[in-house]
Backbone as CSV, one residue per row, in Angstrom:
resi,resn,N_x,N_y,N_z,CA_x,CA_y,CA_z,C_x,C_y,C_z
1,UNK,20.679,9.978,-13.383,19.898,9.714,-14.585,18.415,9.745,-14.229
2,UNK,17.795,10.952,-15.019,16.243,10.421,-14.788,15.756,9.075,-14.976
3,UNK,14.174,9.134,-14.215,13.356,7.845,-14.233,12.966,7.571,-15.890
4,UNK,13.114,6.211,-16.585,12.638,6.194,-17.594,10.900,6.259,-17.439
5,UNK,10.535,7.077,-18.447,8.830,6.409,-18.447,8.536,5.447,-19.377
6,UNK,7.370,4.846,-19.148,6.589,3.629,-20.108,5.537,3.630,-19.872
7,UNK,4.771,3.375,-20.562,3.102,3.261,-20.529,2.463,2.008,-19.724
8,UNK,1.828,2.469,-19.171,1.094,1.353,-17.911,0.529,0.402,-18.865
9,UNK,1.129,-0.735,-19.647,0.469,-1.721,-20.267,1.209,-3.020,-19.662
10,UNK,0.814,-4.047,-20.356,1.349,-5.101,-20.166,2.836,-5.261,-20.692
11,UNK,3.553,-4.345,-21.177,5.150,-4.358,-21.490,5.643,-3.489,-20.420
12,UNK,4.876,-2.770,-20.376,5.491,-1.890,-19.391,5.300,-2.429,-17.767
13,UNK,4.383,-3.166,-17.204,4.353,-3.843,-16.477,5.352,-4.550,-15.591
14,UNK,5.592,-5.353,-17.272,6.496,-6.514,-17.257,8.028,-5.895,-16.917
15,UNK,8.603,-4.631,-17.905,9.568,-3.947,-17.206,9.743,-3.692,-16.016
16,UNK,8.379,-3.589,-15.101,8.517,-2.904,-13.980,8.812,-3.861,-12.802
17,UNK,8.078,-5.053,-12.964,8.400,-6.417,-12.171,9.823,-6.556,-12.213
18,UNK,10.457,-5.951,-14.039,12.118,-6.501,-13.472,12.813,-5.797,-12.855
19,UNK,12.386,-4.142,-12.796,13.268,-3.667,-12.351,12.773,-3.490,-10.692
20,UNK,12.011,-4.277,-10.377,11.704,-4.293,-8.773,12.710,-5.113,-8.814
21,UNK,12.391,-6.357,-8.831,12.764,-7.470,-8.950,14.691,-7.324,-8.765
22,UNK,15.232,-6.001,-9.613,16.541,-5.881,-9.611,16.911,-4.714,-8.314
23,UNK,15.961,-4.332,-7.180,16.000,-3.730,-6.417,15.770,-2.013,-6.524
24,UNK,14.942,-1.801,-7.985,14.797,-0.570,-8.459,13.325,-0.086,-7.745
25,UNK,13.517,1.208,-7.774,12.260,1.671,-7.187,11.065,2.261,-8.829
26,UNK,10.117,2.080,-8.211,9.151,2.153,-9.503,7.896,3.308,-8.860
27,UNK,7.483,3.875,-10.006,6.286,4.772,-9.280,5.071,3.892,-10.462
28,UNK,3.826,4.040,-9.430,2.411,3.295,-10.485,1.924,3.965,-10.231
29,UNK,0.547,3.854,-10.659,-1.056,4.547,-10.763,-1.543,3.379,-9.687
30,UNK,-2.418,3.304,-8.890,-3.287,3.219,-8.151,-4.806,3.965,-8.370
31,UNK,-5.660,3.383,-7.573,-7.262,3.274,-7.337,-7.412,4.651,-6.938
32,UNK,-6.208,5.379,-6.324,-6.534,6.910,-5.590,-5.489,7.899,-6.428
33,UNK,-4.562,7.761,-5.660,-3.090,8.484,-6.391,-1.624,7.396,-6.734
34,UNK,-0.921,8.325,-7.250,0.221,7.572,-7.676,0.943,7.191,-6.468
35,UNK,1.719,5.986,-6.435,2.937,5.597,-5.402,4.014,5.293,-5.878
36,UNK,5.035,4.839,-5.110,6.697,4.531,-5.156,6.479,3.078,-4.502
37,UNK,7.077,2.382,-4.837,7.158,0.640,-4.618,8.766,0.137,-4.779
38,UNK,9.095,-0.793,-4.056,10.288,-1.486,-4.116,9.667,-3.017,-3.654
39,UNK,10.464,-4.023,-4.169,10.308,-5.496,-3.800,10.705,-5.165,-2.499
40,UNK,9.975,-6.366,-1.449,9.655,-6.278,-0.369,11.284,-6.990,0.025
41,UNK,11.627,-8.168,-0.621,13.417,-8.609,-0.408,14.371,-7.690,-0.810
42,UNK,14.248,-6.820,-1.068,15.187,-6.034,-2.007,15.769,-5.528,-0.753
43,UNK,17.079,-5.306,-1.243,17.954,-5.292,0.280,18.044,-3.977,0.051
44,UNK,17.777,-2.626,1.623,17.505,-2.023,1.572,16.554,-0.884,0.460
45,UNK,15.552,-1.704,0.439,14.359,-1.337,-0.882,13.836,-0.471,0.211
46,UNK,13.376,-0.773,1.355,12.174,-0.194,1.903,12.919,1.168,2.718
47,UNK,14.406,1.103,2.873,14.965,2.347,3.744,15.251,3.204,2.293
48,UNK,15.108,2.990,1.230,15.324,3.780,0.284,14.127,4.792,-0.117
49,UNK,12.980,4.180,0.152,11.534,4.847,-0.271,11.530,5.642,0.760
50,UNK,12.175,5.748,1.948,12.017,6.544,2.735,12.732,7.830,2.636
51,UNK,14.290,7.253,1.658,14.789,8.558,1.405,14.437,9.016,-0.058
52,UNK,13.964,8.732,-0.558,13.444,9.044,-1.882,12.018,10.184,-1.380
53,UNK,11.172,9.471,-0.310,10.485,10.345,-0.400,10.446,11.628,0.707
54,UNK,11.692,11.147,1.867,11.919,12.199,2.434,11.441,12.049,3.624
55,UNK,10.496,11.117,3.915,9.460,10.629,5.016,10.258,9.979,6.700
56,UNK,9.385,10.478,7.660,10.077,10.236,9.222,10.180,8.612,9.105
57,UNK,11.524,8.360,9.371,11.281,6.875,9.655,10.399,6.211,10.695
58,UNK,9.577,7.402,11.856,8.878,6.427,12.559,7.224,6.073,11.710
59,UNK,6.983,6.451,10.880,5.890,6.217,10.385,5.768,4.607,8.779
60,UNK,4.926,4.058,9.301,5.104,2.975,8.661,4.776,3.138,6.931
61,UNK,4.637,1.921,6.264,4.495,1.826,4.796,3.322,0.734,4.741
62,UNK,2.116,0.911,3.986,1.535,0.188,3.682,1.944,-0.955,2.304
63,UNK,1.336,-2.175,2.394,2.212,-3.409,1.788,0.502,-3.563,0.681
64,UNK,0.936,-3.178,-0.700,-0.247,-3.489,-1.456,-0.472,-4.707,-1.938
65,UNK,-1.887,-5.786,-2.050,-1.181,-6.866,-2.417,-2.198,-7.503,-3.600
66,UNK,-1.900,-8.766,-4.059,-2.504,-8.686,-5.432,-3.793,-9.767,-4.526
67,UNK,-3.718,-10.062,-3.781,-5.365,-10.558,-3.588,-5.264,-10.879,-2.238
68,UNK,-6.587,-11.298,-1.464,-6.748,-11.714,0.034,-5.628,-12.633,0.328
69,UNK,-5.497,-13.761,-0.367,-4.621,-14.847,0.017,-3.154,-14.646,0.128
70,UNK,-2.826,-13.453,-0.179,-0.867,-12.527,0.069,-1.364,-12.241,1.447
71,UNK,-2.394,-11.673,2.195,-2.701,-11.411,3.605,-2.033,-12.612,4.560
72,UNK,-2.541,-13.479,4.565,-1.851,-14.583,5.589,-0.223,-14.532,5.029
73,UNK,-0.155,-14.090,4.145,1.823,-14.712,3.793,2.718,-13.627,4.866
74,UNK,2.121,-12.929,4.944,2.724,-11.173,6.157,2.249,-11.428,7.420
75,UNK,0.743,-11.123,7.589,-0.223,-10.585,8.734,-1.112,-11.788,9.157
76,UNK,-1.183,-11.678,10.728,-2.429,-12.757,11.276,-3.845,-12.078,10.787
77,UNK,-3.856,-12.622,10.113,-5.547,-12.073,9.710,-6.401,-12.799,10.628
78,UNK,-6.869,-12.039,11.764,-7.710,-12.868,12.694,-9.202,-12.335,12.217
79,UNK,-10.590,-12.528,12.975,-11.434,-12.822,12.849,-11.830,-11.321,12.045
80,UNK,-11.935,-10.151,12.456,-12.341,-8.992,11.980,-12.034,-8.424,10.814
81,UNK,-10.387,-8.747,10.746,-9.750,-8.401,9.567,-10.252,-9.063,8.179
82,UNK,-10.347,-10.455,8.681,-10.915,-11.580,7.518,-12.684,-11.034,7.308
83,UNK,-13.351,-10.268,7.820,-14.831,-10.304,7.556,-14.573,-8.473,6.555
84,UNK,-14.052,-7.871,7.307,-13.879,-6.926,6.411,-12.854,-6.977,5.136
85,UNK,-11.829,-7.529,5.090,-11.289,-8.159,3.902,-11.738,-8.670,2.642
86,UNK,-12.738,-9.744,3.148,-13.673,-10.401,2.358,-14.474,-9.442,1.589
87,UNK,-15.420,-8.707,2.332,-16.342,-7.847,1.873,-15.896,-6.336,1.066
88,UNK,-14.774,-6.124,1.253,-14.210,-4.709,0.875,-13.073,-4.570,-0.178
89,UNK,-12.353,-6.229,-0.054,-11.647,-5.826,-1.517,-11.583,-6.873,-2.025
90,UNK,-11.613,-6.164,-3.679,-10.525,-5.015,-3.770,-11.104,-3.874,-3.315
91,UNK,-10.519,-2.511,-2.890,-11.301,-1.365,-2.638,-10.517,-0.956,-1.703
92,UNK,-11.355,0.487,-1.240,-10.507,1.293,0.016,-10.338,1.232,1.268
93,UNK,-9.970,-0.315,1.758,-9.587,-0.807,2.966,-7.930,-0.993,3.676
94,UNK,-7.603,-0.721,4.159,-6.431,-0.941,4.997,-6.889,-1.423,6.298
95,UNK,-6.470,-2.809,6.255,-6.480,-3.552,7.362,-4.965,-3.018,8.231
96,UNK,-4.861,-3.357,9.565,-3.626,-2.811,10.130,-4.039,-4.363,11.235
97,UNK,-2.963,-5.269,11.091,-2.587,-6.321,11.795,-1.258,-6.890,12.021
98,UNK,-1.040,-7.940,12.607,-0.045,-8.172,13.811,1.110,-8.514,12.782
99,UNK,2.037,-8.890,12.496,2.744,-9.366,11.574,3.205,-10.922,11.829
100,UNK,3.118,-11.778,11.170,3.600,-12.843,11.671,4.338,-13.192,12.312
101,UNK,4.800,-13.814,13.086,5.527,-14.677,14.103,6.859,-14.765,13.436
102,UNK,6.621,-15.657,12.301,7.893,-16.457,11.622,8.202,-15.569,10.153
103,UNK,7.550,-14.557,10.154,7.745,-13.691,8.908,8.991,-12.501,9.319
104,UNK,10.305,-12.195,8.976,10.723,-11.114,9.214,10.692,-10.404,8.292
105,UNK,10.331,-8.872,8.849,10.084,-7.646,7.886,10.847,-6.630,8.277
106,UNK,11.558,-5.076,7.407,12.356,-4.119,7.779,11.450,-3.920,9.158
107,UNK,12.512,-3.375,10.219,11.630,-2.538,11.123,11.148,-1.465,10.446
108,UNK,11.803,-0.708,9.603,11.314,0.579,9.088,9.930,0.601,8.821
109,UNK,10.151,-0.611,7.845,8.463,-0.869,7.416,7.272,-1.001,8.459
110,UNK,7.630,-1.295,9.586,6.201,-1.203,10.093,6.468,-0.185,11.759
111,UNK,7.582,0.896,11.339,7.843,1.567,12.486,8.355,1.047,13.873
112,UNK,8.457,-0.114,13.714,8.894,-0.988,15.369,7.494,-1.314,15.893
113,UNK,5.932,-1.399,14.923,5.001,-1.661,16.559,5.187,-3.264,15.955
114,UNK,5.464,-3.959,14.994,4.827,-5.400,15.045,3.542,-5.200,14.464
115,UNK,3.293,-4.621,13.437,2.288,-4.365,13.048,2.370,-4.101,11.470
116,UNK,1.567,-4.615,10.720,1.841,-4.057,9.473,0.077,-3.332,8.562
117,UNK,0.012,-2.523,7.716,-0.930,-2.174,7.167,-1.089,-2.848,5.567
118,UNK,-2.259,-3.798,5.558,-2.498,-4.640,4.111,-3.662,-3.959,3.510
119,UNK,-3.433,-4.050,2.113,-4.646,-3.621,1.076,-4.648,-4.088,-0.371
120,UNK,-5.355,-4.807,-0.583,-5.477,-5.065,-1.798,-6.297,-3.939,-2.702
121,UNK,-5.622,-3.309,-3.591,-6.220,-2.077,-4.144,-7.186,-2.188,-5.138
122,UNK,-8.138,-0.895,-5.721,-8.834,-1.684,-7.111,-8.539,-1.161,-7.665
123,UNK,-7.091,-1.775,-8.391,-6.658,-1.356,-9.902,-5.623,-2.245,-10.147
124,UNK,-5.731,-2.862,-11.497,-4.697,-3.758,-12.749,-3.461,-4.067,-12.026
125,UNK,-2.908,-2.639,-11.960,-1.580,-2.453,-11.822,-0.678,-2.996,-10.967
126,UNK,-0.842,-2.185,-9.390,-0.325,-2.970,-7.912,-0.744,-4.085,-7.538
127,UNK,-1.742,-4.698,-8.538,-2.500,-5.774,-7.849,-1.118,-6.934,-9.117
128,UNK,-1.296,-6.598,-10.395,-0.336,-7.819,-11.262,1.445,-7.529,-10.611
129,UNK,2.002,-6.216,-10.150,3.040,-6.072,-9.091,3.343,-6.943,-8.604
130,UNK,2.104,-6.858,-8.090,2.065,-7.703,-6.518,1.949,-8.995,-6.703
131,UNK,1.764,-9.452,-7.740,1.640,-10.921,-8.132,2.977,-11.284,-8.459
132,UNK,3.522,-10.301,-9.145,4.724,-10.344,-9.649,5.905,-10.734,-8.953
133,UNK,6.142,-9.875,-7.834,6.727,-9.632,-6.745,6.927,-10.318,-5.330
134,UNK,5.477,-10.278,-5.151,4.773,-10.032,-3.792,4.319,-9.298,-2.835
135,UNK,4.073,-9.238,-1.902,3.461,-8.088,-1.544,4.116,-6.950,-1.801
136,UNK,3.626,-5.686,-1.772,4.290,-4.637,-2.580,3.946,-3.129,-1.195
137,UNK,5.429,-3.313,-0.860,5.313,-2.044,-0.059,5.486,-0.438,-0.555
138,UNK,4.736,0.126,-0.467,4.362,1.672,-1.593,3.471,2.288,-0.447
139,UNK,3.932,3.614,-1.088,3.541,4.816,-0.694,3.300,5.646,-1.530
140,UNK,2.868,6.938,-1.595,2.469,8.075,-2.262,3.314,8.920,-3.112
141,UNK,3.446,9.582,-4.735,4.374,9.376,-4.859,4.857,10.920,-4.974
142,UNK,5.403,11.440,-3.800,5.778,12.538,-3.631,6.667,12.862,-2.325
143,UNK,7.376,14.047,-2.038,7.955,14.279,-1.070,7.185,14.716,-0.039
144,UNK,7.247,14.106,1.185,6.682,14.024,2.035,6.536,15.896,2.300
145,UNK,5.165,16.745,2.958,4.541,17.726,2.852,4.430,18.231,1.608
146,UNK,4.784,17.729,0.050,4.139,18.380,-0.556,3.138,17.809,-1.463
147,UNK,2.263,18.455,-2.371,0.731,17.682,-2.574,1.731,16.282,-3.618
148,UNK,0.780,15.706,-3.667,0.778,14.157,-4.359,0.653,14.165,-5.636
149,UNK,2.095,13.662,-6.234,2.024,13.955,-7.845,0.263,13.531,-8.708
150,UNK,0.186,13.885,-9.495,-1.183,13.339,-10.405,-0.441,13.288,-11.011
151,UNK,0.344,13.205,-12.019,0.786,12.241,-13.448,2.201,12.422,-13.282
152,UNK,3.017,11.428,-14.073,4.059,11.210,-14.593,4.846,12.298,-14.675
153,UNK,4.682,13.236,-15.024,5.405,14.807,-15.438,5.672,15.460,-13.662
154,UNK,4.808,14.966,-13.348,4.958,15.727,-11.396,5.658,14.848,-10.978
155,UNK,5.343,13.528,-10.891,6.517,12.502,-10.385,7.860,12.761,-10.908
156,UNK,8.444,12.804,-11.957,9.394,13.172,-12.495,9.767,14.635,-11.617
157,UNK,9.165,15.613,-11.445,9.249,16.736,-11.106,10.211,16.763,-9.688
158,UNK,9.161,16.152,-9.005,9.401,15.896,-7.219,10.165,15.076,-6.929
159,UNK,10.695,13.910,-7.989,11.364,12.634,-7.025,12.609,12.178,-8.111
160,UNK,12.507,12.707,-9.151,13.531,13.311,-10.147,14.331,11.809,-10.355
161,UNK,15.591,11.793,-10.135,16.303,10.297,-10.148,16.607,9.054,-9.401
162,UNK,15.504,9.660,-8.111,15.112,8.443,-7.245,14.459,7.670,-7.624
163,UNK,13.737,7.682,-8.576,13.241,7.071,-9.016,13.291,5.859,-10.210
164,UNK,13.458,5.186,-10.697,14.014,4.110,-11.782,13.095,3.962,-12.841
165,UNK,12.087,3.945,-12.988,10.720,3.739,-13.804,9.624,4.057,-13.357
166,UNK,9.132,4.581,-13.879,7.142,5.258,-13.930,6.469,4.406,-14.931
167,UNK,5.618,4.275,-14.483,4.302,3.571,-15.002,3.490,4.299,-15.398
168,UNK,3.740,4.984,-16.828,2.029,6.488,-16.655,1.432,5.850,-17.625
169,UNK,0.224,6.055,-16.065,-1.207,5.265,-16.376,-2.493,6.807,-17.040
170,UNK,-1.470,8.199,-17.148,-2.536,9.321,-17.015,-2.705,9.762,-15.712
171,UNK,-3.392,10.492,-16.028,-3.662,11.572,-14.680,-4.698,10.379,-13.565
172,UNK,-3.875,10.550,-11.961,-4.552,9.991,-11.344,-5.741,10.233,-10.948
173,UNK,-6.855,8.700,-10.535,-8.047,9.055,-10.406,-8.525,9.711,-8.992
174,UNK,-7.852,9.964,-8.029,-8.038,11.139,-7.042,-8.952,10.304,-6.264
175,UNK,-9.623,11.341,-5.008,-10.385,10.384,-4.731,-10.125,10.566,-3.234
176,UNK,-10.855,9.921,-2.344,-10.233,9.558,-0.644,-9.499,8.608,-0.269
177,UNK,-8.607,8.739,-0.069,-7.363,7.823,0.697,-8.809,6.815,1.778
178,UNK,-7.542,5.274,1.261,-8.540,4.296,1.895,-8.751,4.782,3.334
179,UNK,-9.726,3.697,4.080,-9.830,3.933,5.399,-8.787,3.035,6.228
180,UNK,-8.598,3.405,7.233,-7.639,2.341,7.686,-8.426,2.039,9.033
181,UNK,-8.128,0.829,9.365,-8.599,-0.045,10.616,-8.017,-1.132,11.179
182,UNK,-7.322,-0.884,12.515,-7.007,-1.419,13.427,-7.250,-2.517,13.334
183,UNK,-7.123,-3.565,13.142,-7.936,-4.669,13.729,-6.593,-5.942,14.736
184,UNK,-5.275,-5.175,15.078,-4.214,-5.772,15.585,-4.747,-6.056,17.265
185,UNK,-5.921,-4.946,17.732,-6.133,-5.061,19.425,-7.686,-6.155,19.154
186,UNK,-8.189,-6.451,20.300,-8.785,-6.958,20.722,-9.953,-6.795,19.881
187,UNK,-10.566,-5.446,19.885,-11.572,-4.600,19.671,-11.511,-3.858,18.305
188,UNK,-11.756,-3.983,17.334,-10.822,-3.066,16.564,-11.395,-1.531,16.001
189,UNK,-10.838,-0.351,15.581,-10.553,0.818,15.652,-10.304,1.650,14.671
190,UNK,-10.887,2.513,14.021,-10.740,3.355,13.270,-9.902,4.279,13.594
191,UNK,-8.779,4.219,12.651,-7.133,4.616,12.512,-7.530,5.954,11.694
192,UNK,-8.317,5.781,10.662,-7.978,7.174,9.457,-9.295,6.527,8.674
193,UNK,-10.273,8.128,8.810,-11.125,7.962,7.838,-10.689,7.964,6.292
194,UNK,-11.896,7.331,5.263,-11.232,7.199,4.148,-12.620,7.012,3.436
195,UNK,-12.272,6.230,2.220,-13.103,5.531,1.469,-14.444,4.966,1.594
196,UNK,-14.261,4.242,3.088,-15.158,3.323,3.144,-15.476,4.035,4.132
197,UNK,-17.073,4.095,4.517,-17.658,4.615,5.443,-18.014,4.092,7.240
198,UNK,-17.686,4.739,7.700,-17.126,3.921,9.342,-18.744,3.193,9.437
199,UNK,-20.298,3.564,9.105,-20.965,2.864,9.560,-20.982,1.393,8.464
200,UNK,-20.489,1.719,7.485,-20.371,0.370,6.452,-19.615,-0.686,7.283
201,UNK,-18.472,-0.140,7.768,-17.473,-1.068,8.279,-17.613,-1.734,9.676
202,UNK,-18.751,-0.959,10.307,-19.607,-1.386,11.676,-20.136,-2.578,11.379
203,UNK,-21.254,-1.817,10.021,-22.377,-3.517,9.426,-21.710,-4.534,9.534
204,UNK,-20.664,-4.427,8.629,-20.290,-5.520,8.446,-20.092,-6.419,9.547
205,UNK,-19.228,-5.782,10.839,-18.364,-6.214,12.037,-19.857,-7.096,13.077
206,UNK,-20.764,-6.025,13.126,-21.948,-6.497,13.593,-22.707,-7.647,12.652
207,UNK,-22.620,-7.696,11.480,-23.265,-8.879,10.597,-22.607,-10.155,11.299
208,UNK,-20.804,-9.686,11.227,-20.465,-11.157,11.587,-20.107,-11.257,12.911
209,UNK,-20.844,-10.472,14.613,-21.105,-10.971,15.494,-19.524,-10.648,16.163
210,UNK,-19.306,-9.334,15.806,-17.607,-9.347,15.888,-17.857,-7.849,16.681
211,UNK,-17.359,-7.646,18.117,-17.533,-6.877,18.633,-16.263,-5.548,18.177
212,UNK,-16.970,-4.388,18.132,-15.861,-3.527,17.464,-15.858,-2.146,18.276
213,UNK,-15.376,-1.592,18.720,-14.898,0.460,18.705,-15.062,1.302,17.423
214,UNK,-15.413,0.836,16.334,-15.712,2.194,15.047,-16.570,3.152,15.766
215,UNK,-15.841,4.239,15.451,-16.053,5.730,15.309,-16.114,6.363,14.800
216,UNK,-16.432,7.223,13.564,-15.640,8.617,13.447,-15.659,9.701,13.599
217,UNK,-15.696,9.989,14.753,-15.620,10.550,15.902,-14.019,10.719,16.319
């Protein structure tokens, strides 16, 4: 059975929380492009997005979340992570830190390092999800090598009845994939340029006296 669609409002929302919630996979609109999401308890939610979208299981899933304070419920947010956190979202940051101690998560989800990737996004949607839910593990919403649906009609296209519900919010707003940054080692490290600009993310590190490796280079 195809994915039903609904309009990215507050009913449609609310549908979408239940059918996470019932272990369904959902596609949204996001700050960049569209993604695929499952509740983070949902028993085998997160090995499903992998076959839905076709993707190597050694590569991890970023966990979207509805504000800074879902960060400590997953990830040690130690000193670097918390200064760029603060300052960058909502927005195009991916922090990449240790995963808690006493938190268990799929291995899938974070590939086996003990590591997970957090972002609070800027948009309505993954952020009330994620409130909904909790943290909200999503990805892009297409089959892995081919381009990234922009609306509802392409999602439908590419991911056909893997899917359970769409959220069309309209054509996505495009854009650069966040930046991502290390901050799990000592020193921390520019993973994947993006959004945010590697000397922005220096300032900051140097404002708060936080020794860093940014590059992009």
């Amino acid at each position: 059975m195809s994915a039903r669609i609904v309009p990215d409002d507050v009913d449609g929302r609310a549908e979408a929380v239940t059918t996470l919630r019932a272990g369904g996979v959902i596609a949204l609109p996001t700050d960049t492009v569209y993604g695929i999401a499952v509740a983070l308890d949902s028993s085998g939610g997160v090995e499903r997005l992998f076959q839905v979208k076709r993707r190597p299981p050694d590569k991890g899933i970023v966990l979207l979340l509805d504000d800074a304070t879902q960060a400590g419920s997953i990830g040690v947010m130690g000193p670097a992570a918390t200064a760029l956190a603060d300052a960058l979202w909502p927005g195009g940051l991916t922090v990449v830190v240790p995963q808690r101690p006493d938190v268990t998560l799929p291995a899938v989800l974070t590939g086996g390092a003990g590591t997970i990737g957090l972002r609070v996004p800027d948009h309505r949607t993954p952020r009330t999800l994620a409130q909904g839910v909790g943290p909200l593990p999503t990805t892009s919403a297409n089959v892995s090598g081919l381009p990234e649906a922009r609306d509802a009609a392409e999602i439908l296209d590419q991911l056909g009845d893997g899917v359970d519900l769409i959220l069309d919010g309209g054509a996505a707003r495009g854009g650069p994939a966040s930046t991502v940054v290390d901050c799990s080692r000592e020193r921390p490290v520019v993973l994947r340029d993006g959004a945010v600009p590697v000397a922005r993310l220096a300032a900051i590190l140097d404002a708060a006296g936080i020794a860093h490796d940014l590059s992009d280079e």
